[in-house]
N, C-alpha and C positions, 0 to 999 in steps of 0.2 A: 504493500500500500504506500510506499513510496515515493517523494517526488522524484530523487533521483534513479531509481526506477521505471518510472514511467518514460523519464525525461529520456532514460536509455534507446527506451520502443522508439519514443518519437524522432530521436534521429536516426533510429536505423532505417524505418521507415523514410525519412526524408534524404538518407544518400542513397537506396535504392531508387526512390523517385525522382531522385534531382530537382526537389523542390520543396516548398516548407509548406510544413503542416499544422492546422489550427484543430484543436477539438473543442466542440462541444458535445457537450452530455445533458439530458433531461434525467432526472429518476423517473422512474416508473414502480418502484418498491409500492407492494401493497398498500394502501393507506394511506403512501405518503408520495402521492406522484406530485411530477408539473408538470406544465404546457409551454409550448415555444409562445415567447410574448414580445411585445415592442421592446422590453426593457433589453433583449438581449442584444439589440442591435447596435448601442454605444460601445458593449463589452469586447463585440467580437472585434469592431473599429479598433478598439484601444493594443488589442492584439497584433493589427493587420499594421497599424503603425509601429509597434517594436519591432517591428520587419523592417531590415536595413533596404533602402530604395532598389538597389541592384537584386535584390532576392526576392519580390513579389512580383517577380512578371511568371510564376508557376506556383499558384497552390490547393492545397490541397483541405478540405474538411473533412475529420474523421464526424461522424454522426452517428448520433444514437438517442434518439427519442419516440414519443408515441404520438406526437401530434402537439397543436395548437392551433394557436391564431389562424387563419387560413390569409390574412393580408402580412403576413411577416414573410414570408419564405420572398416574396419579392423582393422585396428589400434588402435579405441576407445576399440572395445571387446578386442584385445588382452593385449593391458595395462589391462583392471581390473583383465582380467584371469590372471594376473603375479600377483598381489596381491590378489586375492580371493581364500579359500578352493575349491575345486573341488566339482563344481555344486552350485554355491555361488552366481552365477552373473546374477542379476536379471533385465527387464526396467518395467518401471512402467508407462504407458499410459492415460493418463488421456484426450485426446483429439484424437491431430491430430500428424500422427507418419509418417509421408510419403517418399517414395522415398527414400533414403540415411537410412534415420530414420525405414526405415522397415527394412533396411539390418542391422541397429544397433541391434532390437531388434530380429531377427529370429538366432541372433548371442549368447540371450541369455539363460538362461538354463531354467528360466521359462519369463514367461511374461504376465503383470498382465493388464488388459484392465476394464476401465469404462463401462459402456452401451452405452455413447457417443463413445469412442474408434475409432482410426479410423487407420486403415494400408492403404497402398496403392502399386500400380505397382511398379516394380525395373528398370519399361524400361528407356529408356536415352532419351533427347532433348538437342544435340547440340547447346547452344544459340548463341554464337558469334563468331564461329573459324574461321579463315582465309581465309576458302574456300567458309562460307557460303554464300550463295547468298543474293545479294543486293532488299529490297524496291525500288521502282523506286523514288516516291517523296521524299522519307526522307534521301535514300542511307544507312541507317540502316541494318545490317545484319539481315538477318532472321531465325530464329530457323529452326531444322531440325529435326524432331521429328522420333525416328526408328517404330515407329506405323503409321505413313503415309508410310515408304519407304515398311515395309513389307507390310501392305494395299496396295501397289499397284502392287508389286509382285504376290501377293493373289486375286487380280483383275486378272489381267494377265493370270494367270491359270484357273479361274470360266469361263474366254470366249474362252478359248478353247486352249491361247499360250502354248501350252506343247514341243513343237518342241524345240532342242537345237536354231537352226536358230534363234524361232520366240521369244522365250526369249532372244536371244542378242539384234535381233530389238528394243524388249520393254527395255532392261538397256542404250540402245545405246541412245532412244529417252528420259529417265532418263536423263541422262548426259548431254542432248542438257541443263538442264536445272538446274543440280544440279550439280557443279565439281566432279567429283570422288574420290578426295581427301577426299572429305567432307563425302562421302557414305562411304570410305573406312573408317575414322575414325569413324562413328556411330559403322560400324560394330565389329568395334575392340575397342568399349567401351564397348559396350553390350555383347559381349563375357567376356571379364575382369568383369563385374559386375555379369552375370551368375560364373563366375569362383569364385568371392568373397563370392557369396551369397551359394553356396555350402560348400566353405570351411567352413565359418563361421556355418551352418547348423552340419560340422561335429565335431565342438568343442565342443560342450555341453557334457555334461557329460554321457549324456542318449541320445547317439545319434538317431535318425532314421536308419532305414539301407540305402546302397547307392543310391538306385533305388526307395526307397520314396522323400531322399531329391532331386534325377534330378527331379522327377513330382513334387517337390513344387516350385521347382526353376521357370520348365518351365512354370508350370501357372501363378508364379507371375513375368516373364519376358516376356512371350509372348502370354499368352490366354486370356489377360485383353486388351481390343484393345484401350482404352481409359485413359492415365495419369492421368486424374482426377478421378478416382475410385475409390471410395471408400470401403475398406473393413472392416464390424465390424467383430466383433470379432466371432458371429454364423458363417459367411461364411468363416472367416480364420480356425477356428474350422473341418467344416465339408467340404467344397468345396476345401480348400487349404493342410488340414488335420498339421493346427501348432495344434499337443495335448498338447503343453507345456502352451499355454494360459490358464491362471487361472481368473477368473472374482473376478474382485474389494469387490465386496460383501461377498463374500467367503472367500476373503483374509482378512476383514473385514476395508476395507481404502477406502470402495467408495466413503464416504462423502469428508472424509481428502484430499484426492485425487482429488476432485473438488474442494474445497474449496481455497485448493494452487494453482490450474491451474488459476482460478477468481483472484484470489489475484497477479497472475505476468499479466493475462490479463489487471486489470489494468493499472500496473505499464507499460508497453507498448501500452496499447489503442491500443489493437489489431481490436479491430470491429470500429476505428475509422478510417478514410480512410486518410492518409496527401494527401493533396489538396494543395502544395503552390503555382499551378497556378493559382488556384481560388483564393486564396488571394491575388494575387498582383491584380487582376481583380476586386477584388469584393472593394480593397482599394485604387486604383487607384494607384497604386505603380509600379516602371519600375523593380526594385529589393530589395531583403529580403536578410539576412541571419537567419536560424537556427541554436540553437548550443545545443551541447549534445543531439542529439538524440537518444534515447536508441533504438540497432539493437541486443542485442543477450546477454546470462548470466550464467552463471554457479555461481549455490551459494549450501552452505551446513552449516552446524553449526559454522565452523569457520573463515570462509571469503565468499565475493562477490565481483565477477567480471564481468564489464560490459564491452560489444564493445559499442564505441560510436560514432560518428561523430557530425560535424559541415556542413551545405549546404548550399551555395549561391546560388540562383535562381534569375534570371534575364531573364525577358523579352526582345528578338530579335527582332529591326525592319528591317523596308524593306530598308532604306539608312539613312548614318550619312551626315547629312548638315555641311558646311566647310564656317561659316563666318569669314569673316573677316574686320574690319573697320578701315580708317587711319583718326587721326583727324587729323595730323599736319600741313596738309594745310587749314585748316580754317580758314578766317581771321576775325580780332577784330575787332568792331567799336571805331571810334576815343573817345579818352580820354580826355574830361577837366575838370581841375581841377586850379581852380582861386587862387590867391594869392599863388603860389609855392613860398620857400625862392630860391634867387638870383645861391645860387649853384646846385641848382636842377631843369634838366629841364622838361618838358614833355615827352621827350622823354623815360629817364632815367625810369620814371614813366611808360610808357606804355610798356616798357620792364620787367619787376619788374613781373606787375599783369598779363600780357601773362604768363610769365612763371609759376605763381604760378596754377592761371584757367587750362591753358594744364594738367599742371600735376596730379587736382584734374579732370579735365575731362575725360584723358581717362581710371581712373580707374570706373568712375562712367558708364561712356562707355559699358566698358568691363561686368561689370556686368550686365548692362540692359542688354548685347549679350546673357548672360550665362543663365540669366532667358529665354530672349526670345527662346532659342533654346534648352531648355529644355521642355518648354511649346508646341513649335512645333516637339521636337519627341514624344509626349504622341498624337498626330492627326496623325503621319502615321503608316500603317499597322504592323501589329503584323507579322513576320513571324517566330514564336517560343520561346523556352525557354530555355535557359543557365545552366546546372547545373552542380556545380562544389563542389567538397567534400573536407572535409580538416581536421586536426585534427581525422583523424580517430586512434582508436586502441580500444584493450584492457587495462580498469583502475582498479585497485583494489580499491573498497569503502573501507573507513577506518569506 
């Protein structure tokens, strides 16, 4: 888990290719993934400039993520193409390249894939937008995947609705259940990412002509009916027809190219699932914090940058009990005390150790309360968990 380890891979990698290489990484660890976002586009910049001028006319993106933004991948290819020779801009695949990550790489001129290798679909899932529809139990917004909405269209016509009529019927009875704000913005995400993923297709150096890249688009926009698809590299090859893919072995980096993907796995315990439910559970705890959890990285030969957060996780009950207790009515038993001197009387005396007891009592009080009512929210029902993030950014390792 090394930097100078890694740093090892990344030049060996880069005197086989005769060119320098930039990584980014997304996690994808259970529970604690990210998405490719605008923010990463300064970082990668910041990279591409500690690149001495004479060594960015070739390089190279190693990639590894599951997707995001669907308007970022433009952006990522066209920064390198402003500092790379023309046909210089390469991604290097060594896993899982998905969603967001496939528009990165079909953006670049060549593209270099393991036997693991993996692309995926460019379709969109709505996760959270305004209009999306609610969970009943949890009131959580629900994803809105554009492979259900056209699945059901595509239903719609197998049973015979062909009629303008009987197709409003079928959006109309849509709508009883999905807002059409929400319908309307899948559709006009998914055209912008058909839009993106063409232009980008026409960048490369060696382009495709126009009517190849709409059939790559469309089948990796809307003939793959399932988001989790996986595609290696033989079916991108001959089913999708990317000829720019170049196999790792070939390129002679398929070792080097796993070796560094294991090595940031790792460093983010990607096949490690965070569970901090089961750990408050499993250690009988109401609430935790984690701090620095690594969520995402861009590293190269001359610096590393990681996103990182902090998480509080706290178990929700069913009700907060509201004690409360008065001692200061409680009364003392009588006080004697034999042979007082003449100026001192009993009284004076039982005034004195009242006041001193009250005052060490109801601290002593308050505490039994704070134990006991702590002890009795760990016996009522659990109705979820709190999770709250902090300290998030990107840090430069020194």
């Amino acid at each position: 888990m090394s930097r100078d380890k890694r740093k090892d891979l990344i030049r060996r990698i880069e005197e086989k290719r005769n060119s320098r290489l930039i990584v980014f990484l997304t996690s994808d660890r259970p529970n604690l993934g990210f998405s490719i976002s605008t923010d990463i586009v300064p970082i990668l910049h910041k990279h591409i400039l500690g690149i001495e001028d004479s060594q960015r006319s070739k390089m190279d993106l190693f990639l590894y993520s599951r997707g995001g933004h669907s308007d970022v991948p433009w952006t990522i290819a066209s920064t390198f193409r402003e500092y790379c020779r023309e046909g210089s801009f390469s991604v290097l695949i060594p896993y899982r390249a998905h969603s967001a990550a496939t528009l990165i790489a079909i953006g670049a001129d060549e593209i270099v894939m393991t036997k693991k290798a993996e692309l995926g679909p460019i379709d969109i899932t709505l996760n959270n937008g305004p209009y999306n529809p609610r969970e009943k139990k949890t009131n959580d917004r629900l994803p809105i995947s554009v492979e259900d909405v056209t699945g059901y269209f595509d239903l719609l016509q197998k049973i015979g609705c062909e009629r303008p009529e009987e197709k409003m019927r079928g959006f109309e009875q849509l709508t009883n259940k999905v807002h059409p704000l929400a319908l309307g913005t899948v559709s006009r995400i998914l055209e912008q990412t058909e839009l993106v993923a063409s232009r980008l297709l026409g960048t490369r150096a060696n382009p495709f002509d126009e009517e190849k890249n709409r059939e790559i688009v469309r089948r990796l926009s809307s003939e793959i009916y399932s988001h989790s698809h996986t595609i290696h590299r033989t079916e991108a090859i001959k089913q999708l027809g990317l000829e720019q893919i170049v196999k790792a072995e070939d390129a002679g980096i398929s070792d080097e190219l796993w070796s560094l993907y294991e090595e940031y796995n790792a460093l983010f315990l990607l096949d490690k699932p965070f569970m901090p439910e089961e750990y408050l559970i499993a250690n009988g705890l109401d609430e935790n914090t984690w701090n620095d959890l690594s969520l995402a990285c861009v590293e190269s030969m001359n610096r590393l940058d990681i996103y990182r957060k902090s998480l509080l996780v706290r178990r929700l009950r069913q009700s907060q009990p509201q004690v409360s207790l008065n001692v200061s009515n409680i009364s003392f038993p009588s006080i004697n005390i034999p042979a007082l001197p003449p100026e001192v009387t009993p009284e004076q005396i039982r005034q004195i150790v009242e006041k001193i007891v009250s005052s060490q009592f109801q601290s002593i009080v308050n505490n039994a309360v704070r134990v006991a009512v702590n002890e009795l929210l760990k016996t009522l029902p659990s109705t979820g968990f709190e999770h709250i993030s902090f300290n998030s950014g990107w840090v430069k390792e020194e």
